[in-house]
Each structure stands twice: as structure tokens, then as C-alpha cells.
N, C-alpha and C positions, 0 to 999 in steps of 0.2 A: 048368778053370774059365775061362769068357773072360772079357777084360777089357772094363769097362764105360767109355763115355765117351774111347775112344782110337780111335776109327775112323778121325781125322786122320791120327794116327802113326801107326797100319798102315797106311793107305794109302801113305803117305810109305815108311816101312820096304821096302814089299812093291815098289813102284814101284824106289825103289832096288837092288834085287837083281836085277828082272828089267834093269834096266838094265846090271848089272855081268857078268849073263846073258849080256847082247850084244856086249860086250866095251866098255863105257864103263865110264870109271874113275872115281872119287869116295871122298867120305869121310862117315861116319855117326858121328857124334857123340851120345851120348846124356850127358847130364849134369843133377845136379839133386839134391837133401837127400838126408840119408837117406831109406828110407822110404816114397818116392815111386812107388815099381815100375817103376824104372829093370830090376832086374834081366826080370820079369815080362812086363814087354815085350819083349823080347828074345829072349826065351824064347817 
């Protein structure tokens, strides 16, 4: 099922990784209610 209305965060997400790809370092923080599709995204 995709997620609707998080194009931002993927992008964000997706960009992050290919960066960690390249061998730059960073940190992803995902936080926020329950409920939220904290997990979902992620996933």
C-alpha cells in the first residue's frame, strides 16, 4: 500500500541513503505520536 501525502519524506529518506551509499555520514531521526506512521514510513 503506498503512502499518501509523504512524498517530502521519501524524498528526504531516499536522498539520505543514497548519500550514506557514497559513504557520507548522517543521522535520521524519525519521531512523532503514536499512530502517526512513523513505523510505515520506514518501512
Amino acid at each position: 500500500m503506498p503512502l499518501i501525502g509523504r512524498e517530502k519524506e521519501l524524498s528526504q529518506l531516499a536522498g539520505a541513503c543514497a548519500g550514506a551509499r557514497a559513504g557520507q555520514g548522517g543521522v535520521i531521526l524519525i519521531s512523532g505520536e503514536a499512530g502517526i506512521g512513523k513505523s510505515r514510513l520506514v518501512q
